[in-house]
Short mmCIF file of the C-alpha atoms (twelve columns), coordinates in Angstrom:
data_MODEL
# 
_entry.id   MODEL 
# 
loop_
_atom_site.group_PDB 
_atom_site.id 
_atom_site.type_symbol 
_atom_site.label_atom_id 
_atom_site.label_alt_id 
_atom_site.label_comp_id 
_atom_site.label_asym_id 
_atom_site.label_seq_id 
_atom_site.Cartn_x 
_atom_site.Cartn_y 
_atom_site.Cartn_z 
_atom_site.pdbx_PDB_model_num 
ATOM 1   C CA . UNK A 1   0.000   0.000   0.000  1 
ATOM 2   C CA . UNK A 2   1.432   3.109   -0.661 1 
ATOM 3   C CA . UNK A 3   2.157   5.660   1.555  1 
ATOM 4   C CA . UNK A 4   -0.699  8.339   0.586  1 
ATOM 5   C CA . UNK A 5   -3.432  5.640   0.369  1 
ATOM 6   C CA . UNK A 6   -2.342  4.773   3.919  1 
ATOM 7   C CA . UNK A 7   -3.017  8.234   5.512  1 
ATOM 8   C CA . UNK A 8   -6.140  8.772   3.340  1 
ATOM 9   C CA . UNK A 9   -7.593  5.934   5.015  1 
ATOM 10  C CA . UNK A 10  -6.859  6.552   8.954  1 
ATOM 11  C CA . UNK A 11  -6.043  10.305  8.942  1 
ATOM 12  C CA . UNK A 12  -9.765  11.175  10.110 1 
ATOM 13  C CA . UNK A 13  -9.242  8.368   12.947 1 
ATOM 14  C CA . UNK A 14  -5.905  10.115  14.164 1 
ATOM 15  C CA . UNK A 15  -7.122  13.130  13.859 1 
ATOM 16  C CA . UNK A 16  -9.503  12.288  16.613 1 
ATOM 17  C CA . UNK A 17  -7.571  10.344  18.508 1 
ATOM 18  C CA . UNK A 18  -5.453  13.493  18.807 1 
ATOM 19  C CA . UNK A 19  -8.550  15.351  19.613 1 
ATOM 20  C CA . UNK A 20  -9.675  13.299  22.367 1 
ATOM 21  C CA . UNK A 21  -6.011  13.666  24.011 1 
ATOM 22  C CA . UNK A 22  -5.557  17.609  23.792 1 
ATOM 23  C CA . UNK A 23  -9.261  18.083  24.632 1 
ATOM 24  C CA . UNK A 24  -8.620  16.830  28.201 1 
ATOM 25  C CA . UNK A 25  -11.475 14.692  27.725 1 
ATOM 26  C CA . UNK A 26  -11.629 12.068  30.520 1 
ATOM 27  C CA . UNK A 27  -11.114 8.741   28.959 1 
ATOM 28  C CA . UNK A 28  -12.180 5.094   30.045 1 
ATOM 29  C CA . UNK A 29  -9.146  2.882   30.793 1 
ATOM 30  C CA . UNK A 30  -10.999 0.514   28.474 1 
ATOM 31  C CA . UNK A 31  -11.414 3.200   25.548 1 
ATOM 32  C CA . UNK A 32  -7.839  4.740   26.419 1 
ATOM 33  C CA . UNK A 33  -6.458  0.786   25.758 1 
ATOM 34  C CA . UNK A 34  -8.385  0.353   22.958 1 
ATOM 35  C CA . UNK A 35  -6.827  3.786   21.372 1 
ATOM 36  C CA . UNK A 36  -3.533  2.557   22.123 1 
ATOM 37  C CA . UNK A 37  -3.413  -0.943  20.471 1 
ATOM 38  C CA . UNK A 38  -5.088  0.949   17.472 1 
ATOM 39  C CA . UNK A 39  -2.107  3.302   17.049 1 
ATOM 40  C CA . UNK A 40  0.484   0.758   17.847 1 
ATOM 41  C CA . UNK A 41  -0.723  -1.315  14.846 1 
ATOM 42  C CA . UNK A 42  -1.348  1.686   12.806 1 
ATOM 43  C CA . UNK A 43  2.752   2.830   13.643 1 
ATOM 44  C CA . UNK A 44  4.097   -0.779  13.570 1 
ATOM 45  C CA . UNK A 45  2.846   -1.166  9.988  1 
ATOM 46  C CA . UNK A 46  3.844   2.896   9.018  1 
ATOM 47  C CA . UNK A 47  7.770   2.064   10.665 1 
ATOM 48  C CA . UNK A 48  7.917   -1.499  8.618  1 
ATOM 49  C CA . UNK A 49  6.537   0.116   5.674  1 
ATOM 50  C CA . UNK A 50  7.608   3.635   5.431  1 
ATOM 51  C CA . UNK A 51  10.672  3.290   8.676  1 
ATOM 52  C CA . UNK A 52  11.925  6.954   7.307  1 
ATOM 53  C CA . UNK A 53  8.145   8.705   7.059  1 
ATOM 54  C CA . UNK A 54  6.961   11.913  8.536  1 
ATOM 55  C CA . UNK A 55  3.688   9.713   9.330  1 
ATOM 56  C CA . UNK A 56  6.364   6.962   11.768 1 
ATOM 57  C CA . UNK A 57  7.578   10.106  13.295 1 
ATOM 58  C CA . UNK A 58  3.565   11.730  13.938 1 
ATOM 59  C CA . UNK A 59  2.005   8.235   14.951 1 
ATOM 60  C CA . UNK A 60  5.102   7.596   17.564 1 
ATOM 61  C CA . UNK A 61  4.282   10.894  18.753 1 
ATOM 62  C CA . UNK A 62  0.582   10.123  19.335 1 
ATOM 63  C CA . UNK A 63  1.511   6.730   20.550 1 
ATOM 64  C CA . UNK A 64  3.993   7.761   23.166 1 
ATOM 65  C CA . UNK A 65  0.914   11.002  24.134 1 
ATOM 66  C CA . UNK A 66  -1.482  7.773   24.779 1 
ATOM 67  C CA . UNK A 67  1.328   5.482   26.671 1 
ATOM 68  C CA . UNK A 68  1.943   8.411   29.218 1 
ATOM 69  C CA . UNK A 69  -1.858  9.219   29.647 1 
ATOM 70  C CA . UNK A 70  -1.942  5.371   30.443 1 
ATOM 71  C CA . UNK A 71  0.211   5.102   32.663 1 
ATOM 72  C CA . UNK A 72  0.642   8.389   34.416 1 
ATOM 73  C CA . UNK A 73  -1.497  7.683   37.433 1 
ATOM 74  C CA . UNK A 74  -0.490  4.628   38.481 1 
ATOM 75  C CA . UNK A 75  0.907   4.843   41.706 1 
ATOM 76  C CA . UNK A 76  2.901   1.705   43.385 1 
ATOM 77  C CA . UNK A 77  2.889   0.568   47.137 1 
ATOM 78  C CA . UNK A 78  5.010   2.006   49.555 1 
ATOM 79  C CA . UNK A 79  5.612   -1.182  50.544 1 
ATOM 80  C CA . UNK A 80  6.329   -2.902  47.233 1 
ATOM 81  C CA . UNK A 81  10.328  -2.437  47.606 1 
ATOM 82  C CA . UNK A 82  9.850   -4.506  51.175 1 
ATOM 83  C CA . UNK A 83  7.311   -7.010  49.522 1 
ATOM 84  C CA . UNK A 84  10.243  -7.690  46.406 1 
ATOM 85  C CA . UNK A 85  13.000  -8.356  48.344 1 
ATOM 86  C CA . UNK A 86  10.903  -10.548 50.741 1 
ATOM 87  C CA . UNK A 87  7.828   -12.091 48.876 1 
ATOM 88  C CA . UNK A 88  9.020   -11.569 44.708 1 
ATOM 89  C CA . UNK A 89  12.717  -12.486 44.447 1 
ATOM 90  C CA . UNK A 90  12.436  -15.640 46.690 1 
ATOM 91  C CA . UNK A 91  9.442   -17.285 44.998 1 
ATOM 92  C CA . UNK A 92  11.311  -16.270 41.564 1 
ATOM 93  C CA . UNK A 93  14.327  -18.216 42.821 1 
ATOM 94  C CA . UNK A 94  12.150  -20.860 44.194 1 
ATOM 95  C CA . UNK A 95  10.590  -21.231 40.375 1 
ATOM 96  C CA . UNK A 96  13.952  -21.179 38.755 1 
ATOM 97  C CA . UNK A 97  15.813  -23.013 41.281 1 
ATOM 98  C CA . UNK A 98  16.908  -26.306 39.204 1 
ATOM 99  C CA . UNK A 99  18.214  -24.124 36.217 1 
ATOM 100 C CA . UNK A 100 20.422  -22.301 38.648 1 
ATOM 101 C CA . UNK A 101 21.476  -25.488 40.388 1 
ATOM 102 C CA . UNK A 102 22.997  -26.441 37.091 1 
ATOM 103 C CA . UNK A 103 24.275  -23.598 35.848 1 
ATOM 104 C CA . UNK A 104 26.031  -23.548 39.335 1 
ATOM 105 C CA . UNK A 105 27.361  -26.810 38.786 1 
ATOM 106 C CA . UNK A 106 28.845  -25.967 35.144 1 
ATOM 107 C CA . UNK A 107 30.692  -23.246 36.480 1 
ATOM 108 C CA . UNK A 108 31.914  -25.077 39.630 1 
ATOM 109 C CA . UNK A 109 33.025  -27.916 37.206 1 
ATOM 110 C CA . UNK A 110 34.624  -25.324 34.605 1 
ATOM 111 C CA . UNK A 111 36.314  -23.917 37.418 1 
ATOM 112 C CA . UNK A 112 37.928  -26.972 38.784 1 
ATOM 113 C CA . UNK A 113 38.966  -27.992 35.099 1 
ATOM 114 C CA . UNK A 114 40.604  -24.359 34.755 1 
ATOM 115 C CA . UNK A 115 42.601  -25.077 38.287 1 
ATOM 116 C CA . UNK A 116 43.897  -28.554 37.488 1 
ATOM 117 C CA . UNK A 117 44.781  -27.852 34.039 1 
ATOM 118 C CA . UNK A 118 46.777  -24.533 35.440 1 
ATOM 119 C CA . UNK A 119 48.732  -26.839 38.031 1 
ATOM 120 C CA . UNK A 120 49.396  -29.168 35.587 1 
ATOM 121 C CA . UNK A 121 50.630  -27.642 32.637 1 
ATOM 122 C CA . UNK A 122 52.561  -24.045 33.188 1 
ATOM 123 C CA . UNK A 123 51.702  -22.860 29.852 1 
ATOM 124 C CA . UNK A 124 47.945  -23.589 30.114 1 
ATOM 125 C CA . UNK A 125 47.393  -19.964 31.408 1 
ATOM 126 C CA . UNK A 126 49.228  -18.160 28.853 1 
ATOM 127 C CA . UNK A 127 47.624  -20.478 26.629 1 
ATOM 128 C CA . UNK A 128 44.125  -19.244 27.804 1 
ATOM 129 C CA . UNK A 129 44.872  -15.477 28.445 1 
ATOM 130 C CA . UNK A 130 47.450  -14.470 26.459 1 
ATOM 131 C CA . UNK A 131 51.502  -13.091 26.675 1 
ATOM 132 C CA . UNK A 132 50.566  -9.509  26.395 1 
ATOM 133 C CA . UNK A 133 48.054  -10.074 29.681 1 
ATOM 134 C CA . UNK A 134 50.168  -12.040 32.014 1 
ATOM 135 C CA . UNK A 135 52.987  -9.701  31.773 1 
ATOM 136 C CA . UNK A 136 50.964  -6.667  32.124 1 
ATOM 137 C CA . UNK A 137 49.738  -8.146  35.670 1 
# 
């Protein structure tokens, strides 16, 4: 589709969209979604299709006008930082708690392979990290 056909066809709709945002115009959080996730596909296809276009540049603007009206009044817990550290990051942990046990033991076992090999062989170390860094340090 070309890029004039494009604006012919949802200029009117942007237009109002604009209009509802400078108006001041108290929104729905339904109706304010909605807007968004029309002007998100409406810019996604304008920055694949035309990624250099005046119309990328005025739909991000709109786009980023409707993100902050979204998301400008929500206010988190004053006890949220407490309630990470003591409820969020454990249970996180908990979830993930086999894939870290084996990543643990790869580097534990990479480790010990990287200490035997250095008292074994003398030149396993320059080997690994170089001439230039071992006689800098």
């Amino acid at each position: 589709m070309k890029e004039a056909v494009f604006i012919s066809q949802n200029i009117d709709k942007w237009k109002e969209f604009e209009k509802l945002l400078t108006n001041k115009v108290t929104i729905g959080p339904d109706d304010l979604a909605d807007l968004f996730i029309e002007i998100t596909d409406d810019l996604s296809f304008s920055r694949t299709q035309y990624p250099e276009s005046d119309t990328t540049i005025y739909l991000n603007q709109i786009a980023s006008k409707i993100h902050g009206e979204i998301y400008k009044n929500k206010r988190e817990d004053k006890k949220r930082f407490i309630s990470f550290w003591k409820y969020e990051l454990p249970k996180l942990f908990i979830s993930a708690h086999t894939h870290l046990f084996y990543a643990f033991l790869i580097f534990i076992s990479a480790g010990l392979i990287g200490c035997l090999s250095a008292l074994n062989d003398e030149t396993f170390v320059r080997l690994i990290l170089g001439h230039s860094y071992l006689n800098m340090t």
